[in-house]
C-alpha positions in Angstrom: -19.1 20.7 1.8 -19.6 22.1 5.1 -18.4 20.7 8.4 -21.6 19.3 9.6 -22.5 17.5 5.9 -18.5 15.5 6.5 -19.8 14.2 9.9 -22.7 12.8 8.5 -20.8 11.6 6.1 -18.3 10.1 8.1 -21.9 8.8 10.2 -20.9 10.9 13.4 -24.0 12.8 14.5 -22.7 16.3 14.4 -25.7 17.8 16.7 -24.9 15.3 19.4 -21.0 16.1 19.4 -21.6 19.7 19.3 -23.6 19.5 22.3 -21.7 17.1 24.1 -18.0 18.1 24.2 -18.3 22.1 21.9 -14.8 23.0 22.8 -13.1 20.4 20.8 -16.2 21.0 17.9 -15.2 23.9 17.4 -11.3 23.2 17.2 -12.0 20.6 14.6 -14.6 23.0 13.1 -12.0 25.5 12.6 -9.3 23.3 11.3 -11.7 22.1 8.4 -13.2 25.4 7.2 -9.2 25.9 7.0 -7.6 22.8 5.3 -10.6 21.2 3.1 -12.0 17.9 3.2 -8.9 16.1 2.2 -6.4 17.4 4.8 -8.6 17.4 7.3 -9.6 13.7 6.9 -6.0 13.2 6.3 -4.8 15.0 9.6 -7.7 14.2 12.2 -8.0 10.4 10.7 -7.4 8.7 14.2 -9.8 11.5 15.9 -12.6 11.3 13.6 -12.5 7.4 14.1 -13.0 7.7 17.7 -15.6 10.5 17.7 -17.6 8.2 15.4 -17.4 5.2 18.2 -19.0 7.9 20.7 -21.5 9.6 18.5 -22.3 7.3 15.5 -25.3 8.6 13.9 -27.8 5.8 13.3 
């Protein structure tokens, strides 16, 4: 699963993000292509929560 396919997931629109705040993107990017789905949703848990409140994909 790639990064982008766990933020629609998750119903964050990844386009949107990535164009509205990149730097942290590709931080969180990163850290997933590095841990797996699992840690990742287990580590950035609170993050990912509010990142869908600004950029739920509808």
């Amino acid at each position: 699963m790639t990064f982008e396919e766990y933020l629609k997931k998750k119903k964050i629109n990844p386009e949107a993000f990535k164009a509205e705040r990149p730097e942290e993107y590709q931080k969180l990017k990163a850290f997933f292509d590095g841990s797996g789905e699992a840690n990742f949703n287990n580590a950035k848990k609170f993050i990912i929560n509010q990142i869908r409140k600004e950029f739920h994909l509808k």
